[in-house]
Backbone bond lengths (Angstrom), bond angles and torsions (degrees), N, CA, C in turn:
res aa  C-N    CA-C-N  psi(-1)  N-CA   C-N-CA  omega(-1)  CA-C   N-CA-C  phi
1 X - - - 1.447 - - 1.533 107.56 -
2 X 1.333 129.76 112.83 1.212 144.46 -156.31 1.961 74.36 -96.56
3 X 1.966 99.49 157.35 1.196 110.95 178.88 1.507 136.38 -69.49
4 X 1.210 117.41 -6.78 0.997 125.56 175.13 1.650 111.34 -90.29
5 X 1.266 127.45 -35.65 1.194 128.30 160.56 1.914 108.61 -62.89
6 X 0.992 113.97 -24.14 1.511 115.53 -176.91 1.861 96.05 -74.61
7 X 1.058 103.65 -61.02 1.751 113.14 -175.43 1.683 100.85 -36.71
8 X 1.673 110.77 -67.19 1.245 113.83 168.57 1.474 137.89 -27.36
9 X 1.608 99.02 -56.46 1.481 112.82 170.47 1.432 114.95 -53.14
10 X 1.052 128.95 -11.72 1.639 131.97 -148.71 1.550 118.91 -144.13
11 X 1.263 78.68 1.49 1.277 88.31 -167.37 1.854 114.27 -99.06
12 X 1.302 121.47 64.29 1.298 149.28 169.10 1.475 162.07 -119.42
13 X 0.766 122.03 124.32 1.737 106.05 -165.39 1.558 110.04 -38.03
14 X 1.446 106.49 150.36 1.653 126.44 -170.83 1.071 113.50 -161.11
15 X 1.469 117.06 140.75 1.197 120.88 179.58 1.557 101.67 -77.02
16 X 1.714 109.26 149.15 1.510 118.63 148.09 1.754 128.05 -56.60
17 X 1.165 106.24 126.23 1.056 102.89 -146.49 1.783 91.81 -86.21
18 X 1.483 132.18 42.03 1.808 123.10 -167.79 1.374 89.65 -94.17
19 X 0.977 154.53 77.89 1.194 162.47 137.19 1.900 130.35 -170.04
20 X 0.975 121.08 171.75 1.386 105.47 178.42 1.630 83.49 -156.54
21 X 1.316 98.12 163.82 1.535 123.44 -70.98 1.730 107.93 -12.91
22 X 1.509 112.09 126.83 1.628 122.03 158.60 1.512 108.52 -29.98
23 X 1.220 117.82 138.33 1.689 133.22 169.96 1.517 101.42 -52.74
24 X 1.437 146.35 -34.42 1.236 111.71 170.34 1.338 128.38 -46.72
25 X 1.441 115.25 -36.15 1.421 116.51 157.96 1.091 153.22 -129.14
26 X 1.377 90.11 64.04 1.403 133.11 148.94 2.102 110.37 -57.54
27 X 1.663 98.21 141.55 1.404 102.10 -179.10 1.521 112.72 -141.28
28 X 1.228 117.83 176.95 1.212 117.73 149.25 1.695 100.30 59.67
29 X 1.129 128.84 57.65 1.604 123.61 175.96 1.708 118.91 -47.99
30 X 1.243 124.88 122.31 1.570 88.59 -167.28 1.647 108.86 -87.32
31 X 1.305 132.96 -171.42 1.556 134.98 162.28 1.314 113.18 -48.77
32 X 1.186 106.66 -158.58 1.435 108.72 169.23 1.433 109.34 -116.64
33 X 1.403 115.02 -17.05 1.444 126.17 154.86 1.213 123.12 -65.10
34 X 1.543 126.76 -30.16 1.350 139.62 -174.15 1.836 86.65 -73.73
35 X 1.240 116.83 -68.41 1.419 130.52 -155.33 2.225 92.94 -47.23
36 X 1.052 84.67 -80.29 1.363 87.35 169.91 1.618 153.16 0.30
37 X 1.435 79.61 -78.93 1.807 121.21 154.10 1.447 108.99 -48.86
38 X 1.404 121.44 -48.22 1.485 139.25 -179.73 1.486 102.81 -61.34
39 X 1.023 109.03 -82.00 1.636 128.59 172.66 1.698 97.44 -20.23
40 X 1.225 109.81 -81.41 2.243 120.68 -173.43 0.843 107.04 -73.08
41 X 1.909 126.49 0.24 1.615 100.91 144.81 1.760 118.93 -81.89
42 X 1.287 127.01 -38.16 1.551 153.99 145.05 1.714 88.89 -13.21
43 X 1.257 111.23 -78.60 1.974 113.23 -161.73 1.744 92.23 -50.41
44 X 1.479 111.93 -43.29 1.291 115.71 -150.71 1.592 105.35 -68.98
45 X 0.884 112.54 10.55 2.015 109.50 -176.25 1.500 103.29 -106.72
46 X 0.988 117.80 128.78 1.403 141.77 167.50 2.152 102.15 -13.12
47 X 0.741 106.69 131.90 1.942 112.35 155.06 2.183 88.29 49.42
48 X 1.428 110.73 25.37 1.573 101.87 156.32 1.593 118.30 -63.71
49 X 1.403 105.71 141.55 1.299 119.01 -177.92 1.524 107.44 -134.39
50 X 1.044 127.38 164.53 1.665 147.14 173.72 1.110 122.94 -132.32
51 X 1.370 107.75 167.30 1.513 122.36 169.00 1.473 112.46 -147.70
52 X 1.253 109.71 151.40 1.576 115.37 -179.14 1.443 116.22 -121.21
53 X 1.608 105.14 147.86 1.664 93.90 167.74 1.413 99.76 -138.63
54 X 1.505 105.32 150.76 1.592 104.42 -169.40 1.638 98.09 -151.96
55 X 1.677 74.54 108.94 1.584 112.24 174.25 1.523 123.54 -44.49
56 X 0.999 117.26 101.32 2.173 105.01 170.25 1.461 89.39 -118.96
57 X 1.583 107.60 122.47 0.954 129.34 164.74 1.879 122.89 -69.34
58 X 0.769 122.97 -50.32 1.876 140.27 -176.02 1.862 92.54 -48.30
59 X 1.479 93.50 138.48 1.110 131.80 177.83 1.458 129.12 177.73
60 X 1.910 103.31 133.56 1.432 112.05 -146.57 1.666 107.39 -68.37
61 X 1.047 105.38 -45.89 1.535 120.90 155.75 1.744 130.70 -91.79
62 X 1.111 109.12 160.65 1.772 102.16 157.73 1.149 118.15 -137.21
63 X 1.042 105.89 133.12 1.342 137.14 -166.69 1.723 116.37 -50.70
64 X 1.277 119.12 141.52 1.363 102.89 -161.29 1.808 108.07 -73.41
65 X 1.444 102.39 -18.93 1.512 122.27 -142.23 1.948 88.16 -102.40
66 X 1.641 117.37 -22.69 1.592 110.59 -179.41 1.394 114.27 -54.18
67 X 1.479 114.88 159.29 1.314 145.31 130.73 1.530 132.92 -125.01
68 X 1.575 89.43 9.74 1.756 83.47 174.54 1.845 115.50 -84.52
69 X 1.057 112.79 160.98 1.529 128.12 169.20 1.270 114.66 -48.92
70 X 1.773 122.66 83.37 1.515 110.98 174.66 1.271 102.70 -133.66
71 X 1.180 103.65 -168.53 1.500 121.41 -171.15 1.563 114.63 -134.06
72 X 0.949 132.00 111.88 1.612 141.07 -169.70 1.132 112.48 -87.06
73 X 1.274 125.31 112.94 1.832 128.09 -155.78 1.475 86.99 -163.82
74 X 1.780 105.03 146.63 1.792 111.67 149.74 1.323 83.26 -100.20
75 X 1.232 156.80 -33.09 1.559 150.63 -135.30 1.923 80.99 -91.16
76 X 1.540 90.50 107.84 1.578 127.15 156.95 1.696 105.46 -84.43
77 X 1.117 125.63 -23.94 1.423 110.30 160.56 1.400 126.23 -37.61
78 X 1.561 113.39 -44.99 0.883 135.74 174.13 2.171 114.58 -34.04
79 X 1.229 93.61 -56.89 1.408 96.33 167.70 1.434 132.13 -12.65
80 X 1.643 78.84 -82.14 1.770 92.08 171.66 1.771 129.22 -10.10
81 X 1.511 94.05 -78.40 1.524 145.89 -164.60 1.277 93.86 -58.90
82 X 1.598 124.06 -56.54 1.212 125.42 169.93 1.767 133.61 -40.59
83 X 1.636 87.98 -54.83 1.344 126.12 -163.13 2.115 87.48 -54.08
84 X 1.592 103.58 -73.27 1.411 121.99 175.43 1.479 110.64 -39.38
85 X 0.828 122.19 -40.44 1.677 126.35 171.94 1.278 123.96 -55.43
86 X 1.945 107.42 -50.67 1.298 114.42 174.77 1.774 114.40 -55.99
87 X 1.741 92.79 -46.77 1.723 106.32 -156.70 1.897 92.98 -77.59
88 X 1.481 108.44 4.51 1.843 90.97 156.77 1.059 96.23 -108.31
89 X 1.655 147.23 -33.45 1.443 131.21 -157.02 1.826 91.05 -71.87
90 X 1.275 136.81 -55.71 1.039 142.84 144.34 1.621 121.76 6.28
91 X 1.371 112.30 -74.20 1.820 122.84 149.22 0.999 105.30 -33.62
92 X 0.983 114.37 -90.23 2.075 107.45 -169.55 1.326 124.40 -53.71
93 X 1.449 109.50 -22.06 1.843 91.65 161.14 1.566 112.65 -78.22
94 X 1.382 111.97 -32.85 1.359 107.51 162.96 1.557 122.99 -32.26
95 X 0.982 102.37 -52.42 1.778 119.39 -153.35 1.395 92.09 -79.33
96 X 1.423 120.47 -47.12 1.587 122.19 -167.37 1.729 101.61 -73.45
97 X 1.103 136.48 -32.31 1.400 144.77 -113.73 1.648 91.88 -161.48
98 X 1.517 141.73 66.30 1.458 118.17 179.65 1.354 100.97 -90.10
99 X 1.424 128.36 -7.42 1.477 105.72 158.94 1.594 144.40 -54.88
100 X 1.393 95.18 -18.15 1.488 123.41 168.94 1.637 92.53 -39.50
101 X 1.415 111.93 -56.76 1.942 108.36 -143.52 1.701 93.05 -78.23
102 X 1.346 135.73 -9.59 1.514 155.84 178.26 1.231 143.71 -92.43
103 X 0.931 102.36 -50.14 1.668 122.13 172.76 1.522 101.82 -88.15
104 X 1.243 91.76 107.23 1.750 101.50 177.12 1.575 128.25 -40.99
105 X 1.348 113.26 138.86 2.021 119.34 -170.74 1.520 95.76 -90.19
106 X 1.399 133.08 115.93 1.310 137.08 168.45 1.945 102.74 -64.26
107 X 1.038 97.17 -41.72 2.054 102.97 -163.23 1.560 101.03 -142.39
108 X 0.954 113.04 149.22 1.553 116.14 142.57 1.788 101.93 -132.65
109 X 1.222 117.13 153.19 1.612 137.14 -167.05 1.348 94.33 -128.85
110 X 1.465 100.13 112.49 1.907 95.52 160.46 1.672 95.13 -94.80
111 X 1.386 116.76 131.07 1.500 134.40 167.58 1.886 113.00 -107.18
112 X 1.451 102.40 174.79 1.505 108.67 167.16 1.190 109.46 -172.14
113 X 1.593 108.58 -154.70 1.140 119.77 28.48 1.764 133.79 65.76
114 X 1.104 107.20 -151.60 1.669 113.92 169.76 1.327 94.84 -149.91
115 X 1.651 109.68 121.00 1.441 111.27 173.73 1.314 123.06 -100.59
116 X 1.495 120.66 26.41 1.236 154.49 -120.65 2.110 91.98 -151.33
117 X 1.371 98.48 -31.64 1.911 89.33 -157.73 1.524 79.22 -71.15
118 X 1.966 130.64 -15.64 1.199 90.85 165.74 1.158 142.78 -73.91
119 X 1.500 125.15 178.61 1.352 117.45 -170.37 2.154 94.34 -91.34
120 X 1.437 96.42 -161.50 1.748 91.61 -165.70 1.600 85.68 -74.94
121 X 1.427 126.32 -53.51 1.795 134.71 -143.99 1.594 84.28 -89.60
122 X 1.270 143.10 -8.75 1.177 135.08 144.33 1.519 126.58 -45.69
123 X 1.420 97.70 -74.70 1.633 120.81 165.50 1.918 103.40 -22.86
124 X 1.184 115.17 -72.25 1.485 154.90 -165.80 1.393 99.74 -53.07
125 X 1.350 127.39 -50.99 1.460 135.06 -172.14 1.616 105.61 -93.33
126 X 1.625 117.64 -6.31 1.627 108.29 167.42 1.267 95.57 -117.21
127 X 1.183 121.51 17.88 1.813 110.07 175.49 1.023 117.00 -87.17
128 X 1.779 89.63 -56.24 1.524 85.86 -155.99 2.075 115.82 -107.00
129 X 0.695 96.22 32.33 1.587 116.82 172.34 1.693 95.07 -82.03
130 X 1.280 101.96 -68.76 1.706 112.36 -168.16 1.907 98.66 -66.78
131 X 1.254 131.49 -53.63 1.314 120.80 -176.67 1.213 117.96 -63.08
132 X 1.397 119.34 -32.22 1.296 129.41 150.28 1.448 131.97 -9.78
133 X 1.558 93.14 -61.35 1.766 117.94 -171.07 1.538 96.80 -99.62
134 X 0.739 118.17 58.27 2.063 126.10 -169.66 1.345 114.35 -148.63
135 X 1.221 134.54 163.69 1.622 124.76 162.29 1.624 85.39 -120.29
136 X 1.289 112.27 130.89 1.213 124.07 164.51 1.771 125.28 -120.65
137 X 0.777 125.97 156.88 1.678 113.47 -179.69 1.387 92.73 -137.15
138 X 1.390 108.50 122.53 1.705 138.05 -160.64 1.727 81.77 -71.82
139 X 1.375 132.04 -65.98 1.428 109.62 -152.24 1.634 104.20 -71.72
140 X 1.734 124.96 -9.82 1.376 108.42 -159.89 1.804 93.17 -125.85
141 X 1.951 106.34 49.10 1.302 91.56 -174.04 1.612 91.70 -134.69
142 X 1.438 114.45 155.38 1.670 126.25 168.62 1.159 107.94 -119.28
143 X 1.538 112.47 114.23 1.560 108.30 162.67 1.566 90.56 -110.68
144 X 1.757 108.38 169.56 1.383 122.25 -144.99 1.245 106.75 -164.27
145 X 1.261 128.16 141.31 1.752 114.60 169.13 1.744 104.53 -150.52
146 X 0.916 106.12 161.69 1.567 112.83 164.44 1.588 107.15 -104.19
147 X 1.411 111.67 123.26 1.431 129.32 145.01 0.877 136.10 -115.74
148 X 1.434 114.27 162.99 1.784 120.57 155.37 1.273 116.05 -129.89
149 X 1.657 94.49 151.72 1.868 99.67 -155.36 1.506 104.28 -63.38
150 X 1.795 112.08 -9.75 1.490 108.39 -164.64 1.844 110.31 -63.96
151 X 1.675 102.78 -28.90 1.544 94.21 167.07 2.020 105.82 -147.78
152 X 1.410 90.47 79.71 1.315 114.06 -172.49 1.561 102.36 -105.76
153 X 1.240 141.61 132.96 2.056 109.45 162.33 1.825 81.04 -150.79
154 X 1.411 97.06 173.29 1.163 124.64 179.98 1.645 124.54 -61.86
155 X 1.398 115.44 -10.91 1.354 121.83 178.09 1.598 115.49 -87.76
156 X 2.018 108.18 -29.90 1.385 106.60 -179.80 1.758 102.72 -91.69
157 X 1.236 116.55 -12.71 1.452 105.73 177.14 1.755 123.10 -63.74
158 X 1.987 88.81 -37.22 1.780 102.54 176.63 1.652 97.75 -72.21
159 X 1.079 142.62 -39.80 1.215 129.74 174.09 1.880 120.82 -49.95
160 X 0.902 83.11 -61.82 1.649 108.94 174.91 1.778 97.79 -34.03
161 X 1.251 98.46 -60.05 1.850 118.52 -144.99 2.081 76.38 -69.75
162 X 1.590 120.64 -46.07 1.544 113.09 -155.24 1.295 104.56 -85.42
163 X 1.805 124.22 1.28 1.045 129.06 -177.08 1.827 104.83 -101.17
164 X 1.250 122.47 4.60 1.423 142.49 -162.83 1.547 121.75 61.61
165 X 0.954 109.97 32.96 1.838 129.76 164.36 1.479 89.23 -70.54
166 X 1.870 93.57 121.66 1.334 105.44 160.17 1.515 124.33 -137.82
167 X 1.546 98.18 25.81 1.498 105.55 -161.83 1.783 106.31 -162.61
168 X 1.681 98.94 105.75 1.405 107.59 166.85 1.487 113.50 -92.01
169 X 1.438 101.46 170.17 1.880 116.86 175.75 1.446 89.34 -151.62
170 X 1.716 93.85 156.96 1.154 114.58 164.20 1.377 105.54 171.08
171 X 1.476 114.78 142.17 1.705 105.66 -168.72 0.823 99.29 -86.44
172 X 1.528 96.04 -165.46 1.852 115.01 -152.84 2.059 81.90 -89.96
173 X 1.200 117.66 -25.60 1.863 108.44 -157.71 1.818 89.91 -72.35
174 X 1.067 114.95 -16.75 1.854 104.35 178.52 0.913 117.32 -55.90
């Protein structure tokens, strides 16, 4: 099979493979009572722990190589609006979920997107509200983010680093 017949062969829609089994088969959606119930049985086991990941979609460009869920904006206004959105969706898992503020956070992952189009006092004003309301233990915790160097600088890394970020990504196509 010469390469152009290979390109052909392969050349088709596919699922991303970040989960297993892939969401096509996925079943059975549960309630929101089911989900719940699920969740405060999870808190309810002895030495339970978590992790979080929190999505920022916005990015100044897109990437030729994405498929994640973003939003293509220079408008950093945008931030704000975002930021306030999270720190209520945030509240209500609180409120539903008070084991959240107890049961220790192993990681949180900022993903995207570019979690980077924020600025540093951006970063800073959605961090630490939510880590805040958390029990975390500095030696047994991973914070994490995805960047790209295209809007990376030295002011959100010192933020990052005083917020206990100790771990960047970013592929090799950046």
């Amino acid at each position: 099979m010469n390469r152009t017949e290979l390109l052909a062969k392969y050349d088709i829609p596919a699922p991303r493979y970040t989960s297993y089994p892939t969401v096509p088969y996925w079943s059975d959606d549960p309630t929101t009572t089911q989900w719940l119930d699920a969740l405060k049985q999870a808190f309810a086991v002895p030495g339970a722990t978590w992790s979080m990941y929190i999505h920022i979609p916005f990015c100044e460009t897109l990437c030729t190589f994405c498929g994640c869920n973003t939003f293509i904006t220079r408008n950093h206004d945008n931030e704000l609006t975002y930021t306030e959105a999270l720190h209520k969706e945030w509240e209500l898992y609180l409120a539903a979920l008070p084991n959240l503020r107890t049961a220790p956070v192993k990681q949180i992952h900022l993903g995207g997107g570019t979690p980077t189009f924020y600025s540093a006092e951006s970063l800073r004003q959605l961090l630490r509200p939510i880590m805040d309301s958390m029990t975390i233990d500095p030696a047994d915790f991973e914070g994490s983010i995805e960047v790209s160097p295209r809007s990376t600088n030295r002011d959100q890394l010192v933020v990052l680093r005083e917020l206990g970020f100790q771990r960047i990504s970013m592929g090799v196509q950046d």
